[in-house]
C-alpha positions as CSV (number, residue, x, y, z in Angstrom):
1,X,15.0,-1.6,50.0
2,X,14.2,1.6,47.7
3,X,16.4,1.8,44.3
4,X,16.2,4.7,41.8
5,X,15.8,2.9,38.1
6,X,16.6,5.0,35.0
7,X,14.7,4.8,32.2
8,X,15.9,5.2,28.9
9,X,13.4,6.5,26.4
10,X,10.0,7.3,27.2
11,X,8.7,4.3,28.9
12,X,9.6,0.9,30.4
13,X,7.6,-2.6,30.9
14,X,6.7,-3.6,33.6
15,X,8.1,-6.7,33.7
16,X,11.1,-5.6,32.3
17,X,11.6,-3.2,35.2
18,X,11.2,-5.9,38.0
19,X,13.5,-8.2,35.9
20,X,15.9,-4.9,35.4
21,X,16.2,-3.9,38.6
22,X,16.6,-7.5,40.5
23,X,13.5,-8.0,42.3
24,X,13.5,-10.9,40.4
25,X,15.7,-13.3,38.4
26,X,13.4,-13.9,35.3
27,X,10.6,-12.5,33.4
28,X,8.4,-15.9,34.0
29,X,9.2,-14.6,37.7
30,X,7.8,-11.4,37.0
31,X,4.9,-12.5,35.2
32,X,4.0,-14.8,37.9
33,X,4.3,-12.1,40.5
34,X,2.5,-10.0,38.8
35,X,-0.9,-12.2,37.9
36,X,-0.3,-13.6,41.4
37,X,-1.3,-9.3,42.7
38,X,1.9,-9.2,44.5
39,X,3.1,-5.6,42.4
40,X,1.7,-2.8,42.7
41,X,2.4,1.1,40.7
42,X,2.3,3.9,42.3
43,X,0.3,2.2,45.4
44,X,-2.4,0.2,43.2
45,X,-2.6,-3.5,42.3
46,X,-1.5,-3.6,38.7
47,X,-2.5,-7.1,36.9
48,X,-0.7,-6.0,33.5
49,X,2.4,-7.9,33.0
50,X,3.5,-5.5,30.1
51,X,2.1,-2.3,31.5
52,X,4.0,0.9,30.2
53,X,5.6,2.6,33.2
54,X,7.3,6.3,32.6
55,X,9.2,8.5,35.3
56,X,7.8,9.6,38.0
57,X,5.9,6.3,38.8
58,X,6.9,4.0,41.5
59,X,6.7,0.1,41.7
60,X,6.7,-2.0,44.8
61,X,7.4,-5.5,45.1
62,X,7.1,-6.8,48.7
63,X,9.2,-4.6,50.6
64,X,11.4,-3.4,47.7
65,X,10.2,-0.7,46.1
66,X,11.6,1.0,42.4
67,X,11.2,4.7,42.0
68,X,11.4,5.5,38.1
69,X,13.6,8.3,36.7
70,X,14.5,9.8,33.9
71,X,17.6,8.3,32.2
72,X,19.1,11.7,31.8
73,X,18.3,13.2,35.0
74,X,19.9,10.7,37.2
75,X,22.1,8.2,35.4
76,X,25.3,8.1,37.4
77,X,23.1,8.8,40.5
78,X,21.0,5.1,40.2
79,X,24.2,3.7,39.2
80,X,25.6,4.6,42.7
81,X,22.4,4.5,45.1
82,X,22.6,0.6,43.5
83,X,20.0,1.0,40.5
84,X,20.3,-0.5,37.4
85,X,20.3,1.6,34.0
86,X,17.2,0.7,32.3
């Protein structure tokens, strides 16, 4: 599953972006996935719970994966491909 997430202002946690955009339910679940090396941005491992992501970047979660955009390029647009305004 690929969703287009929104980001409003210049940056977005990490965890707050798996949390956000459903790949998971919490952000213990997000920390956890994280330290347990299961995310990864833009194709790396990343082991920082709170790293800042910005559009442009991607995050993958298993086989879901979260394309970041700008809040004001694509608002409506994630809103109808099933992303969540972030």
């Amino acid at each position: 599953m690929q969703v287009r997430f929104a980001v409003r202002g210049p940056y977005i946690q990490l965890d707050q972006v798996l949390k956000a955009a459903g790949l998971v339910a919490t952000g213990g679940e997000a920390h956890a996935a994280v330290e347990a090396g299961e995310v990864c941005v833009d194709g790396r491992p990343e082991s920082r719970k709170r790293a800042k992501l910005r559009p442009g970047q991607r995050v993958t979660l298993g086989e879901h994966r979260v394309e970041l955009v700008a809040a004001d390029e694509s608002e409506s647009e994630s809103e109808r491909e099933g992303g969540v305004a972030g």
